[in-house]
C-alpha positions in Angstrom: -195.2 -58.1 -149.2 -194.6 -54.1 -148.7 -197.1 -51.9 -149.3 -196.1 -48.4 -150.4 -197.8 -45.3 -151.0 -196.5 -42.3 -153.6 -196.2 -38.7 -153.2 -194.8 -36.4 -156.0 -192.8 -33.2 -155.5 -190.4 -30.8 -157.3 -187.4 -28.6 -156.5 -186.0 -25.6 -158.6 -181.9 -25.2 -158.4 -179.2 -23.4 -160.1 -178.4 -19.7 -160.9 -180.2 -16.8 -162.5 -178.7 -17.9 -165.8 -179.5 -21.7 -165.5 -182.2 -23.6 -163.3 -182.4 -27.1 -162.7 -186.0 -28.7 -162.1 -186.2 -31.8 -160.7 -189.1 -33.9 -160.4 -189.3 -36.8 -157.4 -191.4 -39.6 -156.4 -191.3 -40.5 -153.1 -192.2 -44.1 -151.4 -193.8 -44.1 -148.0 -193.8 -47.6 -146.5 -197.1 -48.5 -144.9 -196.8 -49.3 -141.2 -200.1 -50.2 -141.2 -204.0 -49.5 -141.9 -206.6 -47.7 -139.0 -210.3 -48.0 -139.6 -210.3 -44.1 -140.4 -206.6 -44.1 -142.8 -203.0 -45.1 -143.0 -199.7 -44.7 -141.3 -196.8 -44.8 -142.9 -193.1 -45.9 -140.9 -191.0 -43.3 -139.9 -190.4 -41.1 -136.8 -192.8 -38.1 -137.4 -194.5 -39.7 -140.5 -197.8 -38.5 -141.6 -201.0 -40.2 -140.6 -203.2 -40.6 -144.4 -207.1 -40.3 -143.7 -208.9 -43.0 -146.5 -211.9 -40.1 -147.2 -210.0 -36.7 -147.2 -210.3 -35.2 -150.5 -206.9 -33.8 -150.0 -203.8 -36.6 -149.3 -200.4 -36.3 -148.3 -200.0 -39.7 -150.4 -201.6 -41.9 -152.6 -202.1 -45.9 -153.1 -200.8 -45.6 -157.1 -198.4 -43.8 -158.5 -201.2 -42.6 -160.7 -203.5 -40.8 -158.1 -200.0 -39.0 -157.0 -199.4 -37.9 -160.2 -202.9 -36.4 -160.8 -202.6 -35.1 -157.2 -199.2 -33.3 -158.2 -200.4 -32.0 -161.5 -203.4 -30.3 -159.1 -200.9 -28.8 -156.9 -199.2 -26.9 -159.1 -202.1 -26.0 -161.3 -203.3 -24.5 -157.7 -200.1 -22.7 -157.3 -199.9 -21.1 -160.8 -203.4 -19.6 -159.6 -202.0 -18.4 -156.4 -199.1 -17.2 -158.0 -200.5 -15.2 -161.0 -203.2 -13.6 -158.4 -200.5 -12.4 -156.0 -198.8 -11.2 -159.1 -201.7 -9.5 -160.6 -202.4 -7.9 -156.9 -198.3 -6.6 -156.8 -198.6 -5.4 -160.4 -202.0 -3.2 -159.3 -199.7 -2.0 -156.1 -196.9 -1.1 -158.2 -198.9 0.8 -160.8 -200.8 2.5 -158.2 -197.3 3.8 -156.9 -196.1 6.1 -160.3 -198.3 8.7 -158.6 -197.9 10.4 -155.5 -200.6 10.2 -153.2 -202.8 13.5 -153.0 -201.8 14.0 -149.5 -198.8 13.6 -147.3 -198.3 10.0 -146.1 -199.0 9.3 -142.4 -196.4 6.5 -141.7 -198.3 5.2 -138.5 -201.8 4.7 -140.7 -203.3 3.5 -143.7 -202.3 5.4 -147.2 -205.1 4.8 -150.0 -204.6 5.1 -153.5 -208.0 5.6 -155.5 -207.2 4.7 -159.0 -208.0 6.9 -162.2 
């Protein structure tokens, strides 16, 4: 009998005016089991370590799911902070700096 292991991901399509998320689970064939993980059939397929916190896949559909649901909670923190930072940049911006830019250096903004 097969033995497959599951790895969620998502994909954003469409226009400005309508996006499409789609949602996929992916099957990964087991080619067989090491003494230190799993490899999965497939020219280039990823090599699974059995004790790495982090997996590329998991044995249930379950453990991928969680694993997904980490991801992205991982990448909304990412995201806001990167959004946070380019907020402070922009803000920092609306007033000229107190001395004429040199283009080849560093230009610091000390906030008010």
């Amino acid at each position: 009998m097969n033995e497959y292991w599951y790895r969620y991901t998502d994909y954003v399509s469409g226009t400005e005016d309508y996006r499409s998320i789609t949602i996929q689970c992916s099957k990964f064939l087991v080619a067989r089991h090491t003494p230190k993980g799993v490899r999965f059939v497939g020219h280039n397929a990823p090599w699974v370590s059995n004790t790495a916190r982090k997996r590329f896949a998991y044995p249930t559909i379950e453990e991928a799911w969680e694993s997904f649901k980490h991801r992205k909670r991982r990448q909304v923190g990412i995201y806001s902070a990167k959004l946070n930072h380019a907020k402070i940049v922009l803000t920092a911006t609306k007033n000229p700096p107190s001395e004429k830019p040199i283009c080849l250096g560093e230009l610091t903004f000390l906030n008010d």
